[in-house]
C-alpha positions as YAML, in Angstrom:
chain: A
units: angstrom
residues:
- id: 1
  name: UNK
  ca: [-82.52, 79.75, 121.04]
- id: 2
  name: UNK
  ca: [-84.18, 79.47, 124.64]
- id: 3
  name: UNK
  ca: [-85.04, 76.15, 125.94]
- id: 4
  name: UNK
  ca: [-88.21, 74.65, 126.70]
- id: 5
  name: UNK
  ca: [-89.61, 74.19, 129.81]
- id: 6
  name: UNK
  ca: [-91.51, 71.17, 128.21]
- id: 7
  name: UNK
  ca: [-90.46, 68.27, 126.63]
- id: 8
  name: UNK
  ca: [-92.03, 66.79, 123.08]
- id: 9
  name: UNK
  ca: [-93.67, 64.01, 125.09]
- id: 10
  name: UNK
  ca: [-95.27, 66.61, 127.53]
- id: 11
  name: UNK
  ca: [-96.39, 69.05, 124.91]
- id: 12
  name: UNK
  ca: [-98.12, 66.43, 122.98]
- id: 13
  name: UNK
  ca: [-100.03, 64.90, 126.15]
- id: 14
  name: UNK
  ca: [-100.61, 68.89, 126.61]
- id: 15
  name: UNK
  ca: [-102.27, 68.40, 123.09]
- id: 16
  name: UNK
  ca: [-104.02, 65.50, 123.74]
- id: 17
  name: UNK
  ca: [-105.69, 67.14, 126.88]
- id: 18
  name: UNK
  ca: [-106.62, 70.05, 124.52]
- id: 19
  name: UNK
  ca: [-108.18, 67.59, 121.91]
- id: 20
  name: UNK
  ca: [-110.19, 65.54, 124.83]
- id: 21
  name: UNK
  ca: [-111.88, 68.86, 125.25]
- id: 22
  name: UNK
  ca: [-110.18, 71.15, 127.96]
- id: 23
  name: UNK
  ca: [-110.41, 74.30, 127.00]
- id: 24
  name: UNK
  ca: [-107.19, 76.42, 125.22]
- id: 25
  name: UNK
  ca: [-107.87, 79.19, 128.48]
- id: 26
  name: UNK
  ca: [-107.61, 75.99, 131.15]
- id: 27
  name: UNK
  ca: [-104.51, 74.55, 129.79]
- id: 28
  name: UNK
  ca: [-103.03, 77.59, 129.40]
- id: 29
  name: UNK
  ca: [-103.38, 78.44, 133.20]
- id: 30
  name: UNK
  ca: [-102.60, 75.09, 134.53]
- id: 31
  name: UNK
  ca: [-99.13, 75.08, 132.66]
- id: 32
  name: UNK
  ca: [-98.62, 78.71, 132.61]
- id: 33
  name: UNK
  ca: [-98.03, 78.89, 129.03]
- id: 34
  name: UNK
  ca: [-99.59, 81.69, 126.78]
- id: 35
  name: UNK
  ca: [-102.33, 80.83, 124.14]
- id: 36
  name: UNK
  ca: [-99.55, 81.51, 121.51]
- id: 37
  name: UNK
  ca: [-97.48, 79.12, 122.93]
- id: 38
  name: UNK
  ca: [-100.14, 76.67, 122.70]
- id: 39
  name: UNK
  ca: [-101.37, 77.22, 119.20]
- id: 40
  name: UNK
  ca: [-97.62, 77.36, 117.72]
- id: 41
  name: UNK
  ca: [-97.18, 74.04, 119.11]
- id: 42
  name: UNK
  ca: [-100.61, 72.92, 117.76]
- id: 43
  name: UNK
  ca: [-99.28, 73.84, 114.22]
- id: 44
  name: UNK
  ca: [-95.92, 71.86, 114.97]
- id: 45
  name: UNK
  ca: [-96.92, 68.83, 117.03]
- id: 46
  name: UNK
  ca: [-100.81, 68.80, 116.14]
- id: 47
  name: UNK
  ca: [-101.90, 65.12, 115.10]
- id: 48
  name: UNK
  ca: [-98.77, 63.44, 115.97]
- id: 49
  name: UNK
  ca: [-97.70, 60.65, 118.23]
- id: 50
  name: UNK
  ca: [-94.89, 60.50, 120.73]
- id: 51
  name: UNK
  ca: [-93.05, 58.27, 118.60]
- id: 52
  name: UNK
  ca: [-93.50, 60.58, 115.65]
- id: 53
  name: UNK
  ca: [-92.09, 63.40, 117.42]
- id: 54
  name: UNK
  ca: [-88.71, 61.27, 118.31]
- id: 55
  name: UNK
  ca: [-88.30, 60.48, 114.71]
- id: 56
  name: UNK
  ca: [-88.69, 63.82, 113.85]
- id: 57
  name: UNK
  ca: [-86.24, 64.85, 116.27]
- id: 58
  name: UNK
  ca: [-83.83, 62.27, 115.20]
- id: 59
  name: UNK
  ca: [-84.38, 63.25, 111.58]
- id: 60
  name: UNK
  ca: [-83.96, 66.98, 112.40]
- id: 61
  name: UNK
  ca: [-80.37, 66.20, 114.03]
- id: 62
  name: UNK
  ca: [-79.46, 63.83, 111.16]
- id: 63
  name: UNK
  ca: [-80.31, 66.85, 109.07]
- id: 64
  name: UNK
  ca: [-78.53, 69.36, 110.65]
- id: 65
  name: UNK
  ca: [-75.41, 66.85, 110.82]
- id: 66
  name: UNK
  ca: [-75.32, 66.70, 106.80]
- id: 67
  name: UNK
  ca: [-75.78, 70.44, 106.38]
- id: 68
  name: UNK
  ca: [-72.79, 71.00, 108.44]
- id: 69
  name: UNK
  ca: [-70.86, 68.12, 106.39]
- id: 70
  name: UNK
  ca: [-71.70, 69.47, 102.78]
- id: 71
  name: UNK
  ca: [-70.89, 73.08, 104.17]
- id: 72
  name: UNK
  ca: [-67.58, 71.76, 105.05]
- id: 73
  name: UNK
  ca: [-67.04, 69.90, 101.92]
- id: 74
  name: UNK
  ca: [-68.10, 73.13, 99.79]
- id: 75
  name: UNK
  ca: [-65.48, 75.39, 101.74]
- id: 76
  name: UNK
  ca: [-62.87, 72.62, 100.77]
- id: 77
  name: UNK
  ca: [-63.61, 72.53, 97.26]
- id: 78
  name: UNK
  ca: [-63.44, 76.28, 97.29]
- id: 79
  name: UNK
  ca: [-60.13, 76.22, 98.66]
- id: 80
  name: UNK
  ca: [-58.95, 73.84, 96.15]
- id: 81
  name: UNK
  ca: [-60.00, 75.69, 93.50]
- id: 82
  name: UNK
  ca: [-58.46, 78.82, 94.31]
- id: 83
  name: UNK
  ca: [-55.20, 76.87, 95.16]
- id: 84
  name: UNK
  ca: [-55.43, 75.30, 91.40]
- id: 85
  name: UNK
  ca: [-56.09, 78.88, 90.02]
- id: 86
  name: UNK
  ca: [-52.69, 80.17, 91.24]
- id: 87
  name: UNK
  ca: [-50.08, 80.68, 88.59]
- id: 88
  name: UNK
  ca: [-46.78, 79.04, 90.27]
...
């Protein structure tokens, strides 16, 4: 996935400019983002704080690190059962 050109902490001061009342058209030319851009981050960062959006972060990674771990611990148990199904 591509990387941002922004940071959480500068798309939700972004946000806050847009919810002091500078228009969606404005913002959009003075960071050169599209009005996509700044409505999908509305839905993802709308009414949150920058401390929110580093827990969330953190969370996310946490997350992430026990998917990998149970999907690790699944292919084991996998393997162990079809080594225990062999007929020696």
């Amino acid at each position: 996935m591509k990387k941002s050109r922004f940071s959480e902490d500068q798309i939700v001061s972004i946000l806050k400019e847009a919810d002091a009342g500078i228009g969606i058209s404005e913002l959009c030319r003075k960071y050169g983002v599209t009005n996509q851009t700044v409505y999908r981050w509305r839905s993802k960062y709308g009414g949150m704080q920058v401390g929110d959006v580093r827990k969330m972060k953190t969370l996310e990674e946490e997350n992430a690190t026990l998917k990998r771990l149970l999907g690790q611990k699944e292919l084991e148990i996998t393997a162990m059962k079809a080594v225990l199904e062999k007929k020696w």
